[in-house]
C-alpha positions in Angstrom: -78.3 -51.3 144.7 -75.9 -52.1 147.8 -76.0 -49.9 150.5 -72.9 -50.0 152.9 -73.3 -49.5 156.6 -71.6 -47.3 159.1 -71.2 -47.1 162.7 -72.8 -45.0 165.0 -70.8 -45.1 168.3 -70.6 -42.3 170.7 -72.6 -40.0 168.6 -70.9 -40.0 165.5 -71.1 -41.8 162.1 -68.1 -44.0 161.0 -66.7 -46.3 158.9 -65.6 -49.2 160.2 -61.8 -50.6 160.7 -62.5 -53.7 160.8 -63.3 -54.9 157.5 -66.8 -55.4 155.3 -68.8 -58.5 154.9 -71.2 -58.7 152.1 -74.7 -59.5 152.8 -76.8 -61.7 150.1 -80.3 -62.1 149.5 -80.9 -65.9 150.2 -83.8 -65.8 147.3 -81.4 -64.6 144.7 -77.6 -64.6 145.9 -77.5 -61.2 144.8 -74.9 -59.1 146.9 -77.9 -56.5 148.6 -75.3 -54.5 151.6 -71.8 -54.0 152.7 -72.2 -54.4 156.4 -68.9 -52.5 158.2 -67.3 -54.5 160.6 -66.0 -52.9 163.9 -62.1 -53.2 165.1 -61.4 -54.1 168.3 -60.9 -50.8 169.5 -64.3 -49.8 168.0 -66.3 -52.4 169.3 -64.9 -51.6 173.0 -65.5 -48.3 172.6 -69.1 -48.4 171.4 -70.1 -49.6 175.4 -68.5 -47.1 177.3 -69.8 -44.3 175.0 -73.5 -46.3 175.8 -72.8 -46.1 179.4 -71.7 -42.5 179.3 -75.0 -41.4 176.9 -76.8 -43.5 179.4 -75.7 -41.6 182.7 -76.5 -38.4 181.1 -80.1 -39.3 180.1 -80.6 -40.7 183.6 -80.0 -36.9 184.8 -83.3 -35.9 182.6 -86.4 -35.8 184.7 -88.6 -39.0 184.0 -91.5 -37.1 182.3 -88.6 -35.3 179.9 -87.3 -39.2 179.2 -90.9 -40.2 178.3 -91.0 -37.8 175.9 -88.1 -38.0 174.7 -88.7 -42.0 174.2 -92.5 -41.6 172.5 -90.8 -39.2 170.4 -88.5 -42.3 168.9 -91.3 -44.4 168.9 -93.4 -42.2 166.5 -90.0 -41.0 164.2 -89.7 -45.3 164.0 -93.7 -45.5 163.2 -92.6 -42.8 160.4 -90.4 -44.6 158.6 -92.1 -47.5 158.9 -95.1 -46.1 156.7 -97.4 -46.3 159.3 
């Protein structure tokens, strides 16, 4: 089964404009994902929506960050089948 990727910049799920490249398993050269490809545009705009998330997280006090950080950690450790 291929799975095809998307983009997650500034919140938000897209498809790519810049094209897919197909990824291969090197044990049997069967086609395994679609990876999306950013366009210009999308790749310079996936920083500046960073910084922007970034400033607003700084304004959370640190113990509201922590937990908003081991809460990640333990949806990761999830999904991971830990």
């Amino acid at each position: 089964m291929i799975e095809q990727s998307r983009l997650l910049i500034n919140g938000e799920w897209i498809s790519g404009e810049g094209g897919v490249q197909v990824n291969s398993s090197p044990y049997s050269g069967e086609a395994i994902a679609e990876v999306t490809l950013a366009s210009v545009q999308q790749a310079q705009a996936a920083p500046e929506a960073g910084r922007e998330a970034f400033r607003d997280y700084m304004r959370f006090p640190v113990e509201k960050r922590s937990d908003m950080l081991l809460s990640a950690s333990r949806l990761i450790a999830d999904r991971a089948g830990r």
